[in-house]
N, C-alpha and C positions, 0 to 999 in steps of 0.2 A: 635823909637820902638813904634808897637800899642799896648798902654795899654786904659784898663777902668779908670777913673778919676772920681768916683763916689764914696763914701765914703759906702754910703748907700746902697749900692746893695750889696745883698746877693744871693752866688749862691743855688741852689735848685735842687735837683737831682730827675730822672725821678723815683728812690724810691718812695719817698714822693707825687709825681704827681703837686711839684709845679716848675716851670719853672722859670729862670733868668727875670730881667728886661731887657726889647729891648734895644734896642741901638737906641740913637739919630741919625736921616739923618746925622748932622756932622758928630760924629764919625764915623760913616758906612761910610762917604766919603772919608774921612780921612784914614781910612782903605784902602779902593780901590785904592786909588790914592800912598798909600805908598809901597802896592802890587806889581801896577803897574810899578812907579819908579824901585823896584828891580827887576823884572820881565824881563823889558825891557831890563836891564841891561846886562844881557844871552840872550835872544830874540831866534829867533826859528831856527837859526843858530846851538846854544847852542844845542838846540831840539833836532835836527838831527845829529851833530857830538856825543849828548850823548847817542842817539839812536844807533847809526853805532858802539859806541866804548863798549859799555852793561855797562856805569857804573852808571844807575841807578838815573843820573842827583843829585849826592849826594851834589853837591857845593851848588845848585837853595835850593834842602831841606835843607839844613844848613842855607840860607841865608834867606828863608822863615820864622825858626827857629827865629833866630834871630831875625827880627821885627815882630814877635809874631803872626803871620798870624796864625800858627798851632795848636797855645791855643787857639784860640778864643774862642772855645766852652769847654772846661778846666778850672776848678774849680781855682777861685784866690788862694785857699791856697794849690794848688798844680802846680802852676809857670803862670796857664791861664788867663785870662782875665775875662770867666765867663759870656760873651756876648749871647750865645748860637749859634745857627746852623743857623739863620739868619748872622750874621756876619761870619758862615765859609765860609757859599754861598757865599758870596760878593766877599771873599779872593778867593775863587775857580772860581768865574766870570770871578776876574781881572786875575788871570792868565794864564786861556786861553785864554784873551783877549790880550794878552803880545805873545802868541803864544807857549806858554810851559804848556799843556795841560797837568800835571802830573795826572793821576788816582789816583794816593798814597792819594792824599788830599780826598776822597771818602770813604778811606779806614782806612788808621789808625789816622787818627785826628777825622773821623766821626764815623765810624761803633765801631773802637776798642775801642777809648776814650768812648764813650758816653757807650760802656757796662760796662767797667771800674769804670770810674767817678758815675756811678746810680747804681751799683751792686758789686764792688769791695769792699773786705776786704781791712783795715785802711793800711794792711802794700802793697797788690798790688797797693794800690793807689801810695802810700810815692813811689815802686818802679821804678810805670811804667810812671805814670802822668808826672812826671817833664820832664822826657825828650821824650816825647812825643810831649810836647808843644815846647820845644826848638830845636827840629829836631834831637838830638844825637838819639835817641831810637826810632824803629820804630816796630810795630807791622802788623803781617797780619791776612786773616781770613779765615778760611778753613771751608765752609759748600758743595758745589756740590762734588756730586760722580760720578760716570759712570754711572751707575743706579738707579740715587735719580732725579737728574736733580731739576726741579721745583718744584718737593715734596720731602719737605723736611720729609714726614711722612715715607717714602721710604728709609733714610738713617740706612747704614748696618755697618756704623763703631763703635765697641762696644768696652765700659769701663767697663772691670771685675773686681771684686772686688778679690785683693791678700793680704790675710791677712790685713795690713793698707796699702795696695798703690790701685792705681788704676794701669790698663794694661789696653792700649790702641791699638786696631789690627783692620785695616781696610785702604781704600785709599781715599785721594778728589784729585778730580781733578779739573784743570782750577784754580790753586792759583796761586795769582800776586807777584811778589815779593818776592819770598822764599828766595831768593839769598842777598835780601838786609832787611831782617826780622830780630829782634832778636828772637822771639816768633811769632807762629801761634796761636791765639783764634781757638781753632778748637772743631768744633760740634760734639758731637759722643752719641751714645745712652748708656745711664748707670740706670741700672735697671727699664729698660721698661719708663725711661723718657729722654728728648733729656738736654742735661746738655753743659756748655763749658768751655773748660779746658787750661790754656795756656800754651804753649809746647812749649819751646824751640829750635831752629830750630839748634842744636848743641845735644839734644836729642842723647844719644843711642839707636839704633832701628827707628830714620826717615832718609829717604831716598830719594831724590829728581832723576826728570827727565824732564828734560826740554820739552816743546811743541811747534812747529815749527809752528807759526801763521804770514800770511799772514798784519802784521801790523809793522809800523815804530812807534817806542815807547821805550825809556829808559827802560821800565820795561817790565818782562817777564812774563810766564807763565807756572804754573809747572804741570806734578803730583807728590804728596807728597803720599809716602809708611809711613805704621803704621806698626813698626813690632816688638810688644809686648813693646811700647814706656811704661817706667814705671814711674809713680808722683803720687805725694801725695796728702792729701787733699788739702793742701794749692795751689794748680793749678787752682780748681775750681772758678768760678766767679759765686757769688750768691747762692750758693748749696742748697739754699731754696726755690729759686724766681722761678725756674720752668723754663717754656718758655716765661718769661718776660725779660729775660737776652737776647734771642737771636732777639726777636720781637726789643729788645729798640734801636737796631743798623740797621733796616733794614729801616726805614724811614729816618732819617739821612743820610742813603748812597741813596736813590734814591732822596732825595733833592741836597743833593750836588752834587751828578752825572747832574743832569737838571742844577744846576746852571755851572757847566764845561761844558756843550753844550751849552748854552747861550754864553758862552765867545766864544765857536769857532765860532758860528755864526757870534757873532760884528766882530772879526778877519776876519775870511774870507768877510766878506760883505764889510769893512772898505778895504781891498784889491781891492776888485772889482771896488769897487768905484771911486778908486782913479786913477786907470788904465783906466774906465770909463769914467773919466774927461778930459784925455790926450792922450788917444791913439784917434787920426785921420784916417780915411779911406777914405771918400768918404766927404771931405769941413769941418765937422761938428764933434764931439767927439761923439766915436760912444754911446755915453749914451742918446745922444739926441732922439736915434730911442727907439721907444718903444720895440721892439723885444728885447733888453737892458735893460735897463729902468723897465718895468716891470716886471719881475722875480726878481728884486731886490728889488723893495717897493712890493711883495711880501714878500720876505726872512724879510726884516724890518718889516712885519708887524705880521708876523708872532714869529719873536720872542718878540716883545714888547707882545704879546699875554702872550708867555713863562714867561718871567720874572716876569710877575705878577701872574699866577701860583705860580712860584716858591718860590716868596715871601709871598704868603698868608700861600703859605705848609710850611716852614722853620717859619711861625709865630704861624702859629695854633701848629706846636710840641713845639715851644719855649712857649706859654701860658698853656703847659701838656694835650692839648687835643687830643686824638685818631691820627687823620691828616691823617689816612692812604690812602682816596681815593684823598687828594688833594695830597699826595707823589708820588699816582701814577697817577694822570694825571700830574703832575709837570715835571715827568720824561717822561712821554709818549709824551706832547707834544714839550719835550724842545729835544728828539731825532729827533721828525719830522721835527723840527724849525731848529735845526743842519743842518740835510740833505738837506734839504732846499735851505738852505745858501748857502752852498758848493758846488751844484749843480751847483745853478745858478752863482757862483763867477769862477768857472773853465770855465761855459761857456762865461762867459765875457769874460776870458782871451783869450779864443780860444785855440793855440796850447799851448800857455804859460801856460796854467792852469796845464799842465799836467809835466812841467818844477818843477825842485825841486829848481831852485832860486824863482821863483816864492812863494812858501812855502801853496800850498794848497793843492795837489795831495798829500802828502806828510801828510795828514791828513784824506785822506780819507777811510782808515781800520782801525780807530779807532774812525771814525764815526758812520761805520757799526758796529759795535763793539758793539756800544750804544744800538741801536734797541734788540740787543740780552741777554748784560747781564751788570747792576747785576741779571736782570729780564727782559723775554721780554715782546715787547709791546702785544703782544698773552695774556702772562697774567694779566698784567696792568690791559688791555681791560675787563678780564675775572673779576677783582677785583671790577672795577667801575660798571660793569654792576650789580654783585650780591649786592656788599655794597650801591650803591647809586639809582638805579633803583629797586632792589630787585627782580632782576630777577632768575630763578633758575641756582642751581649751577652746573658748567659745570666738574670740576675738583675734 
């Protein structure tokens, strides 16, 4: 199991603005490599039969659980490790580098933990954190609407005040995983400020419907009905921090999403390659011809580009600092780096690419997927141009 071995590290919540201590290359290795070992173990087999049967690939997250991958960035006195969001990236690497690209790790180990763990009251933490980090408990996160989309200044689902409860009435759409949630984080506007409330997904008054998306993936895609869903105060995360509760999860999830494109990349290029090496046509493997050959030390170069990205961004938030234009180029270039990969690894294959033994077609609507959300590269783009060039704002 990966734990911290440090006596002396103390974890530090994005409260306070101070950050965990890094992790050692060993332990990070050590992590990746134990990831991996489980990983493999299911391998992308696993993938597709848990995709085709909708169960949500519950054994992989149990087993993830288990040798601590999903606490990394989870406070040690509440079951995690306390390594930060550099070591979840690592775990989110290895295991679409294994071939079991779960989104979940994006989501509720990164987005939901990390609002929890920096903004949670003493008893959400006691209830959500432990099994969060061991994989029984899994949360999701409900901010897009129909007509919010990328502004989230534009969101219409409203918390009114009933006597002492909150009522909650309004829809998001595009939630992952309602089906295997205990709880939605979900965004809603309460008294003219944007607040998040955890909501049970057993709730009186929510109502799910599933969305028929053109993608091979264990996990689904909902819309979720608000229909006068009722809680109390104790729901709220942070009820004073403002929009600092919803900002502290949004970086987290576009680092670990870049580091889960990274791993499909090594995956699929690691394929190509290896096919590259053995498959004969004409005297010679056809890797020797450059028409081969180079789209792939492309793809390689292109994600070693990524990874370092992605590790400066998962370090600059792990040291408390802002990180938001290296989150999004972390994410922007680790979807292109993806696409990339994949492209050129199908076309290695030739017709096999498009073969589901082959195990790369079979990934690629969840590639495209990436360019699009949790954010797309449209706004990325729009992010880095105003925060880092200071160019005027488009949005």
């Amino acid at each position: 199991m990966y734990r911290v071995n440090r006596p002396s590290q103390t974890h530090r919540t994005r409260r306070t603005g101070v950050r965990p201590t890094s992790e050692t290359p060993a332990e990070l290795s050590e992590l990746r490599e134990t990831v991996l070992r489980t990983c493999r173990r299911f391998g992308h087999e696993y993938y597709v039969r848990s995709s085709d049967a909708g169960d949500n690939a519950r054994d992989l997250w149990r087993a993830l659980g288990g040798i601590g991958a999903l606490g990394a960035g989870i406070s040690p006195e509440h079951g995690g490790a306390g390594a930060g969001i550099e070591a979840l990236s690592v775990a989110a690497e290895a295991i679409a580098e294994a071939g079991v690209p779960l989104m979940l790790i994006a989501l509720s180990p990164a987005v939901c933990a990390t609002m929890v763990d920096g903004f949670g009251s003493p008893a959400q933490k006691s209830e959500w954190l432990p099994g969060l980090a061991d994989g029984s408990r899994v949360l999701g996160f409900a901010i897009t609407e129909p007509d919010a989309g990328s502004n989230t200044h534009n969101i219409r689902m409203r918390a009114r005040r009933d006597g002492g409860d909150w009522v909650l009435s309004g829809q998001k759409y595009y939630v992952s995983h309602v089906d295997n949630a205990d709880a939605l984080l979900t965004v809603a506007r309460a008294e003219d400020e944007l607040k998040v409330f955890i909501v049970p997904t057993d709730a009186p008054g929510l109502t799910k419907s599933p969305i028929q998306v053109e993608i091979l993936s264990p996990e689904r895609q909902y819309s979720v009905f608000y229909d006068d869903v009722r809680l109390d105060d104790s729901a709220i995360v942070g009820p004073d921090a403002g929009m600092s509760v919803l900002y502290a999860g949004l970086n987290p999830e576009r680092i670990v999403s870049a580091a889960l494109l990274n791993g499909i990349a090594r995956y699929a290029i690691d394929i190509a390659v290896a096919y590259a090496r053995e498959r004969t046509v004409w005297s010679v493997p056809i890797g020797a011809h450059q028409a081969v050959s180079h789209p792939l030390a492309r793809a390689e170069t292109a994600l070693a580009a990524s990874r370092l990205l992605t590790t400066s961004a998962a370090r600059a938030f792990d040291r408390g600092e802002p990180g938001g234009v290296e989150a999004a180029m972390a994410k922007l270039t680790a979807s292109e780096a993806a696409s990339t990969a994949l492209d050129a690894a199908m076309q290695t294959l030739g017709g096999n690419g498009m073969s589901r033994e082959y195990g790369l077609a079979t990934l690629h609507g969840l590639v495209r997927l990436f360019r699009i959300a949790p954010v797309s590269s449209e706004m990325l783009l729009n992010h880095v141009a105003h925060k880092r060039l200071a160019l005027p704002r488009s949005y």
